[in-house]
N, C-alpha and C positions, 0 to 999 in steps of 0.2 A: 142420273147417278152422279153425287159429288166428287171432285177431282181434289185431292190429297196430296198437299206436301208435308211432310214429319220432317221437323228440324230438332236441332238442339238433340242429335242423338248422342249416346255416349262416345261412341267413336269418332264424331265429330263429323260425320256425313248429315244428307239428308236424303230421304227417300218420297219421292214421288207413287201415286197411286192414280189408276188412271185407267177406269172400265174395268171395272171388279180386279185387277192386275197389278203386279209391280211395272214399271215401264221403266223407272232408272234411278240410280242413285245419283242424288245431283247436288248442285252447291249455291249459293246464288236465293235468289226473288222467287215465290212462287209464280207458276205460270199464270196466264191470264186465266180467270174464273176459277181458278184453285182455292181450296181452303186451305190454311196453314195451321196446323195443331202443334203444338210447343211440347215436346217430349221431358224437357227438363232436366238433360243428362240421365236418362233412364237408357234404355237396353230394349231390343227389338228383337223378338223372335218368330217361329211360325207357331200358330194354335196348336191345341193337342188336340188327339184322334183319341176319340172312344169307340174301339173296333167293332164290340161286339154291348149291348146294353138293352134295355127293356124300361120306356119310360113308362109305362105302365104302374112300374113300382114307385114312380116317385113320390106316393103319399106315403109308403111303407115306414122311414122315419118318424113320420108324426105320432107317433103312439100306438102301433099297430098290436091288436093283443095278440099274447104267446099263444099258439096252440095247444090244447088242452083236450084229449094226452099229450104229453109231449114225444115226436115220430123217434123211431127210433132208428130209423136208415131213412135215405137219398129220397126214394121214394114216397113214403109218410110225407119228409118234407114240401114234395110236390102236392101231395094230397090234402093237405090238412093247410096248409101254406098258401103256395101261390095257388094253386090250381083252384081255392076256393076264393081268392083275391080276384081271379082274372076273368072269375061267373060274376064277380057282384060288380064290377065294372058295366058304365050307360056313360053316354058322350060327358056330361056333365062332371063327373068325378074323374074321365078321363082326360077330358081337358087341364081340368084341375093338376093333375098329375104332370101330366107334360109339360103343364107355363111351368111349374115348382122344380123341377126337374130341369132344364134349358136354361132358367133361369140362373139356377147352381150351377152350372155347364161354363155358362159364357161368364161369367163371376169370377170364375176361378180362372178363366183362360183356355178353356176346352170350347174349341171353335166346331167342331164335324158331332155328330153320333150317331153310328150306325145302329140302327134301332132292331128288335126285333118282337114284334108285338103280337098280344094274345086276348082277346077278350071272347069268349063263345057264346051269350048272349047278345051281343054290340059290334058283329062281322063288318057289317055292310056299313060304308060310311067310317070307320072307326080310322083307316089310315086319311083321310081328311082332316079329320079330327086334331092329327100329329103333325099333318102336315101344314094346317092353319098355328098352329104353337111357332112352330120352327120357324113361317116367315110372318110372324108378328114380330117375336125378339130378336129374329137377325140369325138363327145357328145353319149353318148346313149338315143335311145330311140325306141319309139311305136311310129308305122305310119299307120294311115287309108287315107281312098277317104269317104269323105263323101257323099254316093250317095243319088241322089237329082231327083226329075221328074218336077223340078220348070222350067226350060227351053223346055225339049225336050219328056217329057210324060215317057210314060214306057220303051223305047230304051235308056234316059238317065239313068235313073235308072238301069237300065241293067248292063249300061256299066260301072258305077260308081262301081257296083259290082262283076264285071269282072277284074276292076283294082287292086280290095280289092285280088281278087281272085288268080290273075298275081302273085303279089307281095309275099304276103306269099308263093306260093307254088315255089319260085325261092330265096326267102331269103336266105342266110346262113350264114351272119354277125351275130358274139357273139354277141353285143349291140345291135342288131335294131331285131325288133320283128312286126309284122302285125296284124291288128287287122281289125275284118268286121265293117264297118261303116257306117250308116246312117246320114245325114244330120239332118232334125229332123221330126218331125210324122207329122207337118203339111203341109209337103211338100213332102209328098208320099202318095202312094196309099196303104189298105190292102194288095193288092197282091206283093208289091216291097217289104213290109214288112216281109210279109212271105217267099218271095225268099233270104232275110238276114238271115231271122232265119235257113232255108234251110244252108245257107252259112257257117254261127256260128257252125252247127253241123257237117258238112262235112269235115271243116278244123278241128274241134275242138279246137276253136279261140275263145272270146268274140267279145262283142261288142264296140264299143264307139258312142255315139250319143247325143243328146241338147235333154233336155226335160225341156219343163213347165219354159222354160228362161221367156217368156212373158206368159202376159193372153191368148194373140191369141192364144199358142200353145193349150192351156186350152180349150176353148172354140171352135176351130176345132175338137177336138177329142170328146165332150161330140155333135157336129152335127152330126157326125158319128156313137153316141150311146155306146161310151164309159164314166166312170169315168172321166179320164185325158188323158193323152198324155201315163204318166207310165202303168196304169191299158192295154190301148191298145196294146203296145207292149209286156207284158208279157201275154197277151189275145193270143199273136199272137205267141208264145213261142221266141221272138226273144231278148232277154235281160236275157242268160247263165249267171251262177256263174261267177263275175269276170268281168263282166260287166261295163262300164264306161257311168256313167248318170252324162253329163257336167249341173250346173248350178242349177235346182229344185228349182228355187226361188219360183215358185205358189205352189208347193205340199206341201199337208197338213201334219198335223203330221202321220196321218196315213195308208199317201202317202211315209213318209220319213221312216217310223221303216217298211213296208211291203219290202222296196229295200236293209236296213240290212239283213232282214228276209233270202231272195234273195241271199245275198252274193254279191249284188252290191255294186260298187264304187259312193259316189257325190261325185263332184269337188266343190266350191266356189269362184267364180273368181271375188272379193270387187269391183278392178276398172272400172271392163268391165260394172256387174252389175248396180253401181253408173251410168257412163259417159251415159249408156244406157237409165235409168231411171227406169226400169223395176222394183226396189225394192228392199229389205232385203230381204234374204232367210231366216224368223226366226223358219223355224221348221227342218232347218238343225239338231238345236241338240239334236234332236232326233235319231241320230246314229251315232257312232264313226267311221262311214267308210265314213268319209267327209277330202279330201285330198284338198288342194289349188292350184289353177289354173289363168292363169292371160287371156286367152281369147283373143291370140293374141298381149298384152301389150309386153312390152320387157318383160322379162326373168329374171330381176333384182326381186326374190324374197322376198329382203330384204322391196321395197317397196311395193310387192301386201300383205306382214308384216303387215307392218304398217298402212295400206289402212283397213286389217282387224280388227286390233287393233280399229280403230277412227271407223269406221261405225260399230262394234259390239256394243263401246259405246253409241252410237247416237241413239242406236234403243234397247236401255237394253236390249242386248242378253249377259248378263252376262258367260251364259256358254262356249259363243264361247272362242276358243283357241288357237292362234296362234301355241303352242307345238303339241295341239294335232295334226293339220292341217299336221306341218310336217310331224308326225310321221305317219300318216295317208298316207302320198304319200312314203315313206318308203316302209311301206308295201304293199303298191299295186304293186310297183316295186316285191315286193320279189314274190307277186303271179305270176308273169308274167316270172320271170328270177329264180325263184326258188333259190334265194341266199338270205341271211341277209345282207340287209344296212344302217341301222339306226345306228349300232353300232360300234366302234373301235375293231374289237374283229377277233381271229383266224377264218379263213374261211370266212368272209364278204367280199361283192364285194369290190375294190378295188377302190371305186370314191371319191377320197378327194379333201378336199379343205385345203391348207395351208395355213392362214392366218401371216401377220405380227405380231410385237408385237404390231401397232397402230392400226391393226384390219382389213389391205387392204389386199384384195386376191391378195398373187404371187404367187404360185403354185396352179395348179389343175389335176389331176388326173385323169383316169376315163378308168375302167377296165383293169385298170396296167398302161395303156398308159399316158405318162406326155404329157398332152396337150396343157399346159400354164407353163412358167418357167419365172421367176423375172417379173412376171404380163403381158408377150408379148404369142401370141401363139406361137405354136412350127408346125405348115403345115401351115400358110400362114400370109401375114403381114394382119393387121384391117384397115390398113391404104388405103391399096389398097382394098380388100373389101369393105371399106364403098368408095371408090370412085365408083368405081364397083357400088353399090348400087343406089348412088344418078344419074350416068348415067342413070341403067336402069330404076329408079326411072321416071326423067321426060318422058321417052316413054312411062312409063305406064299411067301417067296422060293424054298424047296424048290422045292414046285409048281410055282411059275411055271415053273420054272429047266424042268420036263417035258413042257410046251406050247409048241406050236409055232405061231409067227407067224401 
């Protein structure tokens, strides 16, 4: 791995890189064997954290046709939507998906994304798939299978936990990490449940899973004779410290401080939320372990920013906080990778973003590795990716177009 000096910071420092690490702020010669990158009075920051996301959808931009009826609640939209998106998925459009998607990720300066993936005919092998994307271009992250019994009962579920299963116990990428993953409570049974919680303890993994995004999820779990969707899964022991609860827009507040209590993670994902209809999440602030997440959107975290900014106002959530959000996916990163990244400081992971001095990402970084240099990647052109992209793009529209609701 190359050894990194960054000079010519705006502040007038220089900072060293040294085994995927900060190791010091220095002044002076590069060390021996060191590369020196010339910053140009630009500005150094840490990457952004996409907490909760679905590269799955990242051909969805390319022209994806409207559903037709058009749904008229949460659910429809899963139906006629994604849930028909994530059947017509095979490695090839998936792939597709992932470079186009990581690509826009590290582009923009979003160094991590914690993923959470669905494909139900394309189980086995499919987090390989994502996790060959992520260390071509350079990004780190967390990769689940969202396992699901919405198509094929207890055998899809199974096997959706079998890929969680696969994956972690063959990993050995410093960046990518595994995580057991559920789909969400209203689309499994107790018993798939408790064979994740099974799962979570055996690897000694968390979870990541959708909870309480819509009413339905709400309202399936109290016909089952639970609270909510949260109360059922930690019923079921399967939501360990460290835990990722995407979404929580119905839970209450004393839905949201029992999942601090817990040591879990919320996400907040403004666009997804909004576009969906499903509502403000306003008893998020109620816990400082709420990390921002865009829910499939691109990876430009600058705008799911400012999305939170304008719908915080809209709904006098005065306390929401764009900082905190950050800082919030920060450290959930550090729970998982065991390093500091929030900060410029000796021993933090090594994920930067080098901004210009008019504010444009040209360098980015990301655990030592330079994976974007004068704003181009450094493993592969965008250029051909995004064609890549809009290819597999229209096959998948094909498919879809052959599945039924």
């Amino acid at each position: 791995m190359t050894d990194w000096l960054l000079t010519d910071i705006a502040d007038g420092r220089a900072l060293r890189i040294r085994a995927g690490r900060i190791v010091e702020h220095a002044h002076g010669l590069a060390p021996n064997g060191a590369s020196v990158l010339d910053c140009q009075g630009g500005t150094i920051e840490p990457g952004r954290v996409n907490a909760h996301t679905h590269l799955y959808s990242g051909l969805a931009p390319l022209g994806m046709p409207a559903p037709s009826p058009a749904p008229q609640h949460f659910v429809q939209i899963l139906e006629r939507v994604w849930w028909k998106l994530d059947r017509a998925l095979d490695a090839q459009s998936l792939r597709a998906a992932a470079r186009f998607y990581i690509a826009t990720a590290l582009l923009s300066g979003t160094t991590t994304l914690v993923d959470h993936h669905e494909s139900p005919r394309f189980i086995e092998g499919s987090l390989d798939v994502l996790a060959s994307a992520c260390a071509e271009l350079g990004c780190r992250a967390l990769l689940t299978f969202g396992a699901t019994e919405r198509n094929g009962g207890r055998a899809e579920g199974l096997a959706g936990l079998g890929e969680c299963r696969r994956f972690i116990e063959k990993n050995t990428h410093v960046a990518l990490r595994g995580l057991v993953g559920l789909h969400a409570s209203f689309t499994v049974s107790d018993e798939t449940i408790s064979a994740a919680a099974q799962l979570c303890k055996d690897l000694a993994v968390p979870m990541h899973v959708h909870v309480a995004e819509d009413r339905a999820d709400v309202e399936d779990a109290r016909r089952r004779g639970y609270h909510d969707p949260l109360d059922r899964l930690l019923r079921l022991s399967a939501l360990p410290p460290g835990s990722i609860v995407a979404h929580g827009v119905h839970l209450d507040e004393a839905a949201v401080r029992r999942c601090a209590d817990e040591g879990l993670w919320l996400v907040q994902n403004p666009r997804s939320n909004h576009g969906n209809r499903v509502g403000y999440p306003r008893s998020l602030r109620h816990s400082s372990r709420v990390a921002l997440g865009t829910d499939g959107y691109p990876a430009v975290m600058s705008d799911e920013e400012a999305a939170l900014t304008l719908y915080a106002k809209e709904a006098s959530d005065d306390e929401a906080s764009v900082a905190a959000r950050l800082h919030a996916g920060w450290s959930l990163l550090s729970e998982h990778f065991a390093l500091p990244f929030a900060k410029l400081q000796a021993g933090a992971a090594a994920d930067l973003v080098v901004r210009s001095v008019h504010g444009a990402v040209r360098h980015v970084f990301v655990a030592g590795r330079l994976v974007v240099r004068d704003g181009a990647l450094m493993a592969a052109d965008a250029t051909t990716i995004r064609h890549e992209a809009a290819q597999q793009a229209q096959r998948l529209w094909h498919i879809m177009a052959t599945i039924d609701s």
